[in-house]
C-alpha positions in Angstrom: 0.0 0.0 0.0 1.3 3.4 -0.5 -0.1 6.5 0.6 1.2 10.2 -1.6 1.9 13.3 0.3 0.3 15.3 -2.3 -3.3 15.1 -1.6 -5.6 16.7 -3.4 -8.4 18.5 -1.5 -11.6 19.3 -3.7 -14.2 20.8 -1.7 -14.2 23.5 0.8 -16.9 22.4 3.8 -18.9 26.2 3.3 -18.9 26.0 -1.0 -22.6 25.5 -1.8 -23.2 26.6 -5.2 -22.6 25.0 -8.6 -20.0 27.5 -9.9 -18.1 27.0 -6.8 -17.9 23.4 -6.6 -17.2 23.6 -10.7 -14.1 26.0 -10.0 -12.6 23.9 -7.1 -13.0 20.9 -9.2 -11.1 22.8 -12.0 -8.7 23.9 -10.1 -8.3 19.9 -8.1 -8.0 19.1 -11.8 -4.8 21.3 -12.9 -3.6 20.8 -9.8 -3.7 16.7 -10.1 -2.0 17.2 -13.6 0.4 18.9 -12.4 1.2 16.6 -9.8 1.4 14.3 -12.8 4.6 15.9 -14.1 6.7 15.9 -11.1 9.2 13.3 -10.1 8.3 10.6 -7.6 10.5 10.0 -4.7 9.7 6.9 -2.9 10.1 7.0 1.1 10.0 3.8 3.5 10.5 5.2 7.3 11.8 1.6 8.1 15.3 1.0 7.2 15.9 -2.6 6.5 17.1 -4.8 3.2 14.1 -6.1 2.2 13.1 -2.5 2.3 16.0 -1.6 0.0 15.0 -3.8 -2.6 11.4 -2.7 -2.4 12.3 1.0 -3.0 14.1 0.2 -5.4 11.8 -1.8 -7.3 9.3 0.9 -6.8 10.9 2.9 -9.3 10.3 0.5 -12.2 13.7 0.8 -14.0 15.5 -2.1 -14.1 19.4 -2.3 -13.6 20.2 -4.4 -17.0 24.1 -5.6 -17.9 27.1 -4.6 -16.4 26.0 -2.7 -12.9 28.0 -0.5 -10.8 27.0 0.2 -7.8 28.3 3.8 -6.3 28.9 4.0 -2.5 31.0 4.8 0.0 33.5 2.2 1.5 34.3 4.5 4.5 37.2 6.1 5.5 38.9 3.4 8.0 38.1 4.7 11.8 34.5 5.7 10.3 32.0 4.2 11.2 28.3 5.5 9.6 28.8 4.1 6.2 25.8 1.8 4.8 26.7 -1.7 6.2 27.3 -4.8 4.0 24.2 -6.5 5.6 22.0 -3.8 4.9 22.9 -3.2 1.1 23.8 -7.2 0.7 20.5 -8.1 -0.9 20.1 -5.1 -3.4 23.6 -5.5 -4.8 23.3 -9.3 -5.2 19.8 -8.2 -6.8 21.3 -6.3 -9.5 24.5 -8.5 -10.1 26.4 -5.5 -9.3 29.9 -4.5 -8.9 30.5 -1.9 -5.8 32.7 1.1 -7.4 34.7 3.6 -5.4 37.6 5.9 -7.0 40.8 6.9 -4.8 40.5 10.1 -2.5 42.2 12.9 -3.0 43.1 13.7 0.6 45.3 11.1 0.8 44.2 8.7 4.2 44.0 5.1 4.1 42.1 5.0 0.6 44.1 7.3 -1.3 46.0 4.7 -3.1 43.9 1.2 -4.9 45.9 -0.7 -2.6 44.7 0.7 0.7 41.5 1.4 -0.6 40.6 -2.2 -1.1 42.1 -2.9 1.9 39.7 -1.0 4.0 36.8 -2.3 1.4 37.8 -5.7 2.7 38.1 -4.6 5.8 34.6 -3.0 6.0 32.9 -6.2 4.6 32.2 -5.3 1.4 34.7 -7.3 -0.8 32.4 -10.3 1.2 29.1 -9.2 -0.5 30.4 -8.0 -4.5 33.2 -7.5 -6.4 34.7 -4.1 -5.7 36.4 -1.7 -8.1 38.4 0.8 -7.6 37.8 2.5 -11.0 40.6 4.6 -11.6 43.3 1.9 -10.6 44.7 2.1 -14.1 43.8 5.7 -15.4 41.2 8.0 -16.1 39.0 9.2 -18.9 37.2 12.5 -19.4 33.6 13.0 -19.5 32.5 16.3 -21.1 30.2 19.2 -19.1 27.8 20.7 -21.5 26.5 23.9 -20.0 28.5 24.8 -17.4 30.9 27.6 -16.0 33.3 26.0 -14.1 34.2 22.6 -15.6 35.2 21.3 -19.2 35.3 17.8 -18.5 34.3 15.4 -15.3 38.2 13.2 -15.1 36.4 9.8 -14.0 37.9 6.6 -13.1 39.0 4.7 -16.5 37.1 1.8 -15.5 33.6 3.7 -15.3 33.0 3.3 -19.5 33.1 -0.7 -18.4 29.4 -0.3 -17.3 26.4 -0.5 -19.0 23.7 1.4 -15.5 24.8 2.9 -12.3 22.7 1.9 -9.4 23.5 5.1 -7.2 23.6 4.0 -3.2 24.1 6.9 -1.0 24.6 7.5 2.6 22.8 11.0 3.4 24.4 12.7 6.1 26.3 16.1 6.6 29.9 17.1 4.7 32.3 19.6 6.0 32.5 21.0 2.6 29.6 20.7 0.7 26.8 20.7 3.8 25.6 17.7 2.9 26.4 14.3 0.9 23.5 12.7 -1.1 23.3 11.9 -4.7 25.1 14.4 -6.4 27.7 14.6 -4.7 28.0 10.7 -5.0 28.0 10.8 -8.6 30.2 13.9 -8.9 33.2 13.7 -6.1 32.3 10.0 -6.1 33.2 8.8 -9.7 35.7 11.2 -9.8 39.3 10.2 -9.8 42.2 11.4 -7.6 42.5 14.1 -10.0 39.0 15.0 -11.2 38.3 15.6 -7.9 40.5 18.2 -7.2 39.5 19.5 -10.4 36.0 19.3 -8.8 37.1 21.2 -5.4 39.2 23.5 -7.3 36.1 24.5 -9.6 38.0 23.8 -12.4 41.5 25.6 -12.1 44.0 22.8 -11.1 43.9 18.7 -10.5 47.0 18.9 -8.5 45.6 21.0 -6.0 42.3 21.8 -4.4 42.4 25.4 -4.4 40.8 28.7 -2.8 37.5 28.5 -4.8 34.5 30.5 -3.7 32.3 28.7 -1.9 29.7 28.4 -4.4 31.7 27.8 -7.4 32.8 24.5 -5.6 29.0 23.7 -4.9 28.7 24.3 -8.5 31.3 22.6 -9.6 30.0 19.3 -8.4 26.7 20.0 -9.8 28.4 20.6 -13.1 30.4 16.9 -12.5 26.7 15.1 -11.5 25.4 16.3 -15.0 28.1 14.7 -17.0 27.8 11.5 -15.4 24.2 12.1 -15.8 24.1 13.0 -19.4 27.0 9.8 -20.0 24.2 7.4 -18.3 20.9 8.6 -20.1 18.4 6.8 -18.7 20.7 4.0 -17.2 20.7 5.4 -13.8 19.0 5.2 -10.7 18.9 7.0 -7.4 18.5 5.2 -3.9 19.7 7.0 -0.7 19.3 5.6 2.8 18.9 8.5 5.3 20.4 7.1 8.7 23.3 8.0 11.0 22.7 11.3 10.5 26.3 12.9 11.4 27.2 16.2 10.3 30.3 14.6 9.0 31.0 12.7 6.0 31.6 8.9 5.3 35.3 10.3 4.5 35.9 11.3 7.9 38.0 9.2 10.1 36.5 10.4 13.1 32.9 11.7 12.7 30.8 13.3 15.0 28.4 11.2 16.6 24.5 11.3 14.3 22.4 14.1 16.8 19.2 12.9 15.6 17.6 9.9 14.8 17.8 7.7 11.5 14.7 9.2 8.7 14.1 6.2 6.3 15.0 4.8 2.7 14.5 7.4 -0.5 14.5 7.2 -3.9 14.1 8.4 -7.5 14.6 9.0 -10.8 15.9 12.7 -10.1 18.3 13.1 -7.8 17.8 16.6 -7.7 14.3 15.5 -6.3 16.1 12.9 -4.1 18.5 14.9 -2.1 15.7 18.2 -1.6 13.5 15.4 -0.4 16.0 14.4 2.4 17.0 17.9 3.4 12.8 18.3 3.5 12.5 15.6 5.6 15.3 16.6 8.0 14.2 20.2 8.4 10.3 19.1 8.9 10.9 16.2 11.7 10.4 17.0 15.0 13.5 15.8 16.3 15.4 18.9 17.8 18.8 16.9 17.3 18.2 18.3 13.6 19.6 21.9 14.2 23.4 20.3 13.9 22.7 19.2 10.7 20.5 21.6 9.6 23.3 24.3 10.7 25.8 22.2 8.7 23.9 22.2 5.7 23.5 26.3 5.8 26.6 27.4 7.2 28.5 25.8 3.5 25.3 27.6 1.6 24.7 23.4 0.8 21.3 24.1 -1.1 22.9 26.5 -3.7 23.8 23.0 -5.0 20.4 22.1 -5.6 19.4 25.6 -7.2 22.6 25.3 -9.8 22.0 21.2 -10.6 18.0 22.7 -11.3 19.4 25.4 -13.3 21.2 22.8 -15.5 18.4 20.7 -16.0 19.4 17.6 -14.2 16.5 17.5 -12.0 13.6 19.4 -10.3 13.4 20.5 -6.7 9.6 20.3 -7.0 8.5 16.6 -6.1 5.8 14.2 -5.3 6.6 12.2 -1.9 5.2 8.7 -2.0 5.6 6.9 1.2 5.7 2.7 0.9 4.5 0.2 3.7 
Protein backbone atom coordinates (compact mmCIF):
# COMPACT_ATOMS: atom_id res chain seq x y z
CA UNK A 1 0.00 0.00 0.00
CA UNK A 2 1.28 3.41 -0.50
CA UNK A 3 -0.09 6.54 0.59
CA UNK A 4 1.20 10.16 -1.62
CA UNK A 5 1.89 13.34 0.25
CA UNK A 6 0.27 15.26 -2.30
CA UNK A 7 -3.28 15.06 -1.57
CA UNK A 8 -5.65 16.66 -3.44
CA UNK A 9 -8.38 18.45 -1.52
CA UNK A 10 -11.61 19.29 -3.70
CA UNK A 11 -14.21 20.81 -1.70
CA UNK A 12 -14.25 23.50 0.80
CA UNK A 13 -16.87 22.43 3.84
CA UNK A 14 -18.90 26.23 3.27
CA UNK A 15 -18.90 25.96 -0.98
CA UNK A 16 -22.56 25.53 -1.78
CA UNK A 17 -23.22 26.60 -5.19
CA UNK A 18 -22.59 24.98 -8.56
CA UNK A 19 -20.03 27.52 -9.88
CA UNK A 20 -18.11 26.99 -6.77
CA UNK A 21 -17.94 23.38 -6.63
CA UNK A 22 -17.20 23.61 -10.71
CA UNK A 23 -14.15 26.03 -9.97
CA UNK A 24 -12.59 23.92 -7.14
CA UNK A 25 -12.97 20.91 -9.24
CA UNK A 26 -11.12 22.82 -12.03
CA UNK A 27 -8.71 23.86 -10.14
CA UNK A 28 -8.33 19.92 -8.10
CA UNK A 29 -7.97 19.09 -11.79
CA UNK A 30 -4.81 21.28 -12.91
CA UNK A 31 -3.56 20.78 -9.79
CA UNK A 32 -3.66 16.72 -10.14
CA UNK A 33 -2.02 17.21 -13.58
CA UNK A 34 0.42 18.92 -12.41
CA UNK A 35 1.22 16.59 -9.77
CA UNK A 36 1.40 14.32 -12.80
CA UNK A 37 4.60 15.93 -14.11
CA UNK A 38 6.66 15.91 -11.06
CA UNK A 39 9.25 13.29 -10.06
CA UNK A 40 8.25 10.62 -7.61
CA UNK A 41 10.53 10.05 -4.72
CA UNK A 42 9.68 6.86 -2.93
CA UNK A 43 10.12 6.99 1.08
CA UNK A 44 10.05 3.78 3.47
CA UNK A 45 10.50 5.16 7.33
CA UNK A 46 11.76 1.64 8.06
CA UNK A 47 15.33 0.96 7.22
CA UNK A 48 15.92 -2.61 6.55
CA UNK A 49 17.11 -4.81 3.19
CA UNK A 50 14.12 -6.10 2.17
CA UNK A 51 13.10 -2.46 2.26
CA UNK A 52 16.00 -1.56 0.01
CA UNK A 53 15.04 -3.82 -2.57
CA UNK A 54 11.40 -2.71 -2.36
CA UNK A 55 12.32 0.99 -3.04
CA UNK A 56 14.12 0.18 -5.40
CA UNK A 57 11.81 -1.76 -7.31
CA UNK A 58 9.29 0.89 -6.82
CA UNK A 59 10.86 2.87 -9.35
CA UNK A 60 10.33 0.52 -12.19
CA UNK A 61 13.72 0.80 -13.98
CA UNK A 62 15.46 -2.07 -14.06
CA UNK A 63 19.38 -2.33 -13.56
CA UNK A 64 20.20 -4.43 -17.01
CA UNK A 65 24.10 -5.57 -17.91
CA UNK A 66 27.06 -4.57 -16.38
CA UNK A 67 26.04 -2.69 -12.91
CA UNK A 68 28.04 -0.48 -10.82
CA UNK A 69 26.96 0.19 -7.83
CA UNK A 70 28.28 3.78 -6.32
CA UNK A 71 28.94 3.96 -2.47
CA UNK A 72 31.03 4.85 0.01
CA UNK A 73 33.48 2.20 1.54
CA UNK A 74 34.35 4.53 4.51
CA UNK A 75 37.25 6.07 5.49
CA UNK A 76 38.86 3.35 8.04
CA UNK A 77 38.14 4.71 11.80
CA UNK A 78 34.49 5.73 10.28
CA UNK A 79 31.96 4.21 11.23
CA UNK A 80 28.26 5.51 9.63
CA UNK A 81 28.79 4.08 6.24
CA UNK A 82 25.76 1.76 4.79
CA UNK A 83 26.72 -1.74 6.25
CA UNK A 84 27.28 -4.80 4.03
CA UNK A 85 24.25 -6.51 5.57
CA UNK A 86 22.01 -3.81 4.88
CA UNK A 87 22.91 -3.20 1.11
CA UNK A 88 23.79 -7.16 0.69
CA UNK A 89 20.52 -8.07 -0.94
CA UNK A 90 20.08 -5.10 -3.42
CA UNK A 91 23.58 -5.53 -4.75
CA UNK A 92 23.35 -9.33 -5.21
CA UNK A 93 19.78 -8.17 -6.79
CA UNK A 94 21.25 -6.27 -9.54
CA UNK A 95 24.46 -8.52 -10.15
CA UNK A 96 26.35 -5.48 -9.30
CA UNK A 97 29.95 -4.53 -8.92
CA UNK A 98 30.47 -1.86 -5.82
CA UNK A 99 32.70 1.05 -7.42
CA UNK A 100 34.66 3.58 -5.43
CA UNK A 101 37.65 5.93 -7.00
CA UNK A 102 40.77 6.88 -4.79
CA UNK A 103 40.53 10.10 -2.48
CA UNK A 104 42.16 12.90 -3.04
CA UNK A 105 43.10 13.67 0.56
CA UNK A 106 45.31 11.13 0.81
CA UNK A 107 44.21 8.68 4.15
CA UNK A 108 43.98 5.14 4.12
CA UNK A 109 42.09 4.96 0.56
CA UNK A 110 44.11 7.31 -1.34
CA UNK A 111 46.01 4.72 -3.07
CA UNK A 112 43.91 1.21 -4.92
CA UNK A 113 45.86 -0.69 -2.60
CA UNK A 114 44.73 0.74 0.72
CA UNK A 115 41.49 1.40 -0.56
CA UNK A 116 40.56 -2.17 -1.14
CA UNK A 117 42.08 -2.89 1.89
CA UNK A 118 39.70 -0.97 3.95
CA UNK A 119 36.85 -2.33 1.43
CA UNK A 120 37.83 -5.68 2.75
CA UNK A 121 38.12 -4.57 5.80
CA UNK A 122 34.62 -2.96 5.97
CA UNK A 123 32.92 -6.21 4.58
CA UNK A 124 32.20 -5.33 1.37
CA UNK A 125 34.65 -7.26 -0.82
CA UNK A 126 32.43 -10.32 1.16
CA UNK A 127 29.06 -9.18 -0.54
CA UNK A 128 30.40 -7.99 -4.51
CA UNK A 129 33.25 -7.53 -6.42
CA UNK A 130 34.68 -4.08 -5.74
CA UNK A 131 36.45 -1.70 -8.07
CA UNK A 132 38.40 0.84 -7.64
CA UNK A 133 37.84 2.47 -10.98
CA UNK A 134 40.62 4.62 -11.65
CA UNK A 135 43.25 1.91 -10.59
CA UNK A 136 44.72 2.05 -14.12
CA UNK A 137 43.77 5.68 -15.40
CA UNK A 138 41.23 7.96 -16.11
CA UNK A 139 38.98 9.24 -18.86
CA UNK A 140 37.20 12.49 -19.45
CA UNK A 141 33.64 12.96 -19.52
CA UNK A 142 32.50 16.31 -21.06
CA UNK A 143 30.21 19.24 -19.12
CA UNK A 144 27.82 20.71 -21.52
CA UNK A 145 26.48 23.91 -19.97
CA UNK A 146 28.55 24.78 -17.38
CA UNK A 147 30.86 27.65 -15.98
CA UNK A 148 33.28 26.00 -14.11
CA UNK A 149 34.23 22.56 -15.59
CA UNK A 150 35.18 21.31 -19.23
CA UNK A 151 35.35 17.77 -18.49
CA UNK A 152 34.34 15.39 -15.33
CA UNK A 153 38.19 13.24 -15.06
CA UNK A 154 36.42 9.80 -14.02
CA UNK A 155 37.90 6.56 -13.12
CA UNK A 156 39.00 4.69 -16.49
CA UNK A 157 37.09 1.81 -15.51
CA UNK A 158 33.57 3.73 -15.31
CA UNK A 159 32.98 3.33 -19.53
CA UNK A 160 33.11 -0.67 -18.43
CA UNK A 161 29.41 -0.32 -17.32
CA UNK A 162 26.39 -0.48 -18.96
CA UNK A 163 23.65 1.35 -15.48
CA UNK A 164 24.79 2.89 -12.30
CA UNK A 165 22.72 1.95 -9.38
CA UNK A 166 23.53 5.14 -7.25
CA UNK A 167 23.62 4.02 -3.24
CA UNK A 168 24.05 6.94 -1.00
CA UNK A 169 24.59 7.48 2.57
CA UNK A 170 22.76 11.00 3.37
CA UNK A 171 24.44 12.74 6.13
CA UNK A 172 26.34 16.08 6.62
CA UNK A 173 29.92 17.10 4.73
CA UNK A 174 32.27 19.59 6.00
CA UNK A 175 32.52 21.02 2.56
CA UNK A 176 29.64 20.67 0.71
CA UNK A 177 26.80 20.73 3.85
CA UNK A 178 25.59 17.73 2.91
CA UNK A 179 26.36 14.33 0.91
CA UNK A 180 23.53 12.73 -1.14
CA UNK A 181 23.29 11.90 -4.66
CA UNK A 182 25.06 14.37 -6.40
CA UNK A 183 27.69 14.56 -4.72
CA UNK A 184 27.98 10.69 -4.98
CA UNK A 185 28.05 10.80 -8.62
CA UNK A 186 30.23 13.89 -8.87
CA UNK A 187 33.22 13.67 -6.06
CA UNK A 188 32.30 10.03 -6.12
CA UNK A 189 33.19 8.82 -9.66
CA UNK A 190 35.72 11.18 -9.81
CA UNK A 191 39.33 10.16 -9.84
CA UNK A 192 42.15 11.37 -7.62
CA UNK A 193 42.50 14.06 -10.05
CA UNK A 194 39.01 14.97 -11.18
CA UNK A 195 38.34 15.65 -7.86
CA UNK A 196 40.48 18.18 -7.16
CA UNK A 197 39.50 19.54 -10.37
CA UNK A 198 35.95 19.29 -8.75
CA UNK A 199 37.07 21.16 -5.38
CA UNK A 200 39.15 23.50 -7.28
CA UNK A 201 36.06 24.53 -9.62
CA UNK A 202 38.03 23.76 -12.42
CA UNK A 203 41.49 25.56 -12.07
CA UNK A 204 43.95 22.83 -11.06
CA UNK A 205 43.91 18.69 -10.47
CA UNK A 206 46.96 18.86 -8.48
CA UNK A 207 45.64 20.99 -6.00
CA UNK A 208 42.27 21.75 -4.44
CA UNK A 209 42.41 25.36 -4.41
CA UNK A 210 40.84 28.73 -2.76
CA UNK A 211 37.52 28.50 -4.82
CA UNK A 212 34.51 30.48 -3.68
CA UNK A 213 32.26 28.68 -1.88
CA UNK A 214 29.65 28.36 -4.41
CA UNK A 215 31.68 27.78 -7.41
CA UNK A 216 32.82 24.51 -5.57
CA UNK A 217 29.03 23.73 -4.93
CA UNK A 218 28.67 24.34 -8.49
CA UNK A 219 31.26 22.65 -9.57
CA UNK A 220 30.03 19.33 -8.36
CA UNK A 221 26.74 19.98 -9.84
CA UNK A 222 28.43 20.64 -13.09
CA UNK A 223 30.42 16.87 -12.54
CA UNK A 224 26.66 15.06 -11.52
CA UNK A 225 25.43 16.32 -15.04
CA UNK A 226 28.13 14.66 -17.04
CA UNK A 227 27.78 11.46 -15.44
CA UNK A 228 24.16 12.06 -15.83
CA UNK A 229 24.13 13.05 -19.37
CA UNK A 230 27.03 9.75 -19.97
CA UNK A 231 24.16 7.42 -18.34
CA UNK A 232 20.94 8.60 -20.07
CA UNK A 233 18.40 6.76 -18.69
CA UNK A 234 20.72 4.00 -17.23
CA UNK A 235 20.65 5.39 -13.83
CA UNK A 236 18.96 5.22 -10.69
CA UNK A 237 18.85 6.98 -7.38
CA UNK A 238 18.54 5.24 -3.88
CA UNK A 239 19.68 6.99 -0.71
CA UNK A 240 19.29 5.55 2.83
CA UNK A 241 18.91 8.51 5.26
CA UNK A 242 20.39 7.08 8.73
CA UNK A 243 23.28 7.97 11.04
CA UNK A 244 22.73 11.33 10.47
CA UNK A 245 26.25 12.90 11.41
CA UNK A 246 27.19 16.24 10.31
CA UNK A 247 30.29 14.60 9.01
CA UNK A 248 30.99 12.67 5.96
CA UNK A 249 31.62 8.93 5.27
CA UNK A 250 35.33 10.28 4.54
CA UNK A 251 35.95 11.33 7.92
CA UNK A 252 37.95 9.23 10.06
CA UNK A 253 36.48 10.42 13.05
CA UNK A 254 32.91 11.70 12.66
CA UNK A 255 30.82 13.34 14.98
CA UNK A 256 28.42 11.20 16.64
CA UNK A 257 24.54 11.33 14.34
CA UNK A 258 22.41 14.12 16.83
CA UNK A 259 19.25 12.95 15.55
CA UNK A 260 17.59 9.93 14.76
CA UNK A 261 17.77 7.70 11.46
CA UNK A 262 14.73 9.16 8.65
CA UNK A 263 14.15 6.23 6.25
CA UNK A 264 15.05 4.80 2.73
CA UNK A 265 14.47 7.37 -0.46
CA UNK A 266 14.50 7.19 -3.86
CA UNK A 267 14.11 8.44 -7.46
CA UNK A 268 14.60 8.96 -10.85
CA UNK A 269 15.90 12.65 -10.14
CA UNK A 270 18.27 13.14 -7.75
CA UNK A 271 17.77 16.62 -7.66
CA UNK A 272 14.31 15.51 -6.30
CA UNK A 273 16.13 12.89 -4.08
CA UNK A 274 18.50 14.89 -2.10
CA UNK A 275 15.65 18.19 -1.64
CA UNK A 276 13.53 15.42 -0.43
CA UNK A 277 16.02 14.43 2.37
CA UNK A 278 16.98 17.95 3.39
CA UNK A 279 12.82 18.32 3.53
CA UNK A 280 12.46 15.59 5.58
CA UNK A 281 15.28 16.55 8.05
CA UNK A 282 14.17 20.20 8.38
CA UNK A 283 10.32 19.09 8.90
CA UNK A 284 10.89 16.23 11.68
CA UNK A 285 10.45 17.02 14.97
CA UNK A 286 13.47 15.84 16.34
CA UNK A 287 15.39 18.91 17.85
CA UNK A 288 18.85 16.94 17.27
CA UNK A 289 18.22 18.29 13.62
CA UNK A 290 19.61 21.93 14.21
CA UNK A 291 23.40 20.31 13.94
CA UNK A 292 22.75 19.19 10.70
CA UNK A 293 20.53 21.56 9.62
CA UNK A 294 23.31 24.28 10.75
CA UNK A 295 25.81 22.19 8.72
CA UNK A 296 23.94 22.23 5.66
CA UNK A 297 23.46 26.26 5.81
CA UNK A 298 26.59 27.38 7.24
CA UNK A 299 28.52 25.80 3.48
CA UNK A 300 25.34 27.62 1.60
CA UNK A 301 24.69 23.40 0.82
CA UNK A 302 21.26 24.14 -1.09
CA UNK A 303 22.88 26.50 -3.66
CA UNK A 304 23.79 22.95 -5.02
CA UNK A 305 20.37 22.06 -5.64
CA UNK A 306 19.40 25.58 -7.16
CA UNK A 307 22.61 25.26 -9.85
CA UNK A 308 22.05 21.23 -10.65
CA UNK A 309 17.98 22.69 -11.28
CA UNK A 310 19.35 25.36 -13.33
CA UNK A 311 21.23 22.78 -15.45
CA UNK A 312 18.41 20.73 -15.98
CA UNK A 313 19.37 17.60 -14.17
CA UNK A 314 16.51 17.46 -11.96
CA UNK A 315 13.57 19.38 -10.27
CA UNK A 316 13.44 20.46 -6.70
CA UNK A 317 9.59 20.32 -6.97
CA UNK A 318 8.53 16.61 -6.06
CA UNK A 319 5.76 14.25 -5.27
CA UNK A 320 6.61 12.16 -1.92
CA UNK A 321 5.19 8.75 -1.95
CA UNK A 322 5.59 6.94 1.16
CA UNK A 323 5.74 2.67 0.91
CA UNK A 324 4.47 0.17 3.69
Amino acid sequence: MKKTFQTLICAAFTLASTIGCGHAQSSENKAAESSENLPKVYFYKEINSENLVKIYEALGREAKGKVAVKLSTGEPGGHNFLQPALIKDLVQKVNGTIVECNTAYGGKRGDTQSHLQAAKDHGFTAIAPVDIMDAEGETELPVTGGKHLKSDIVGKNYLNYDFTVVLSHFKGHAMGGFGGAIKNISIGIASSNGKRNIHSAGASTTSWGNPEQDDFLESMAEAAKAVIDHCGENILYISVANNLSVDCDCDSSPADPQMGDIGILASLDPVALDKACTDLVRSSKDHGKIHLIERIDSRHGMHTLDYAEQLGIGSQKYELVELD
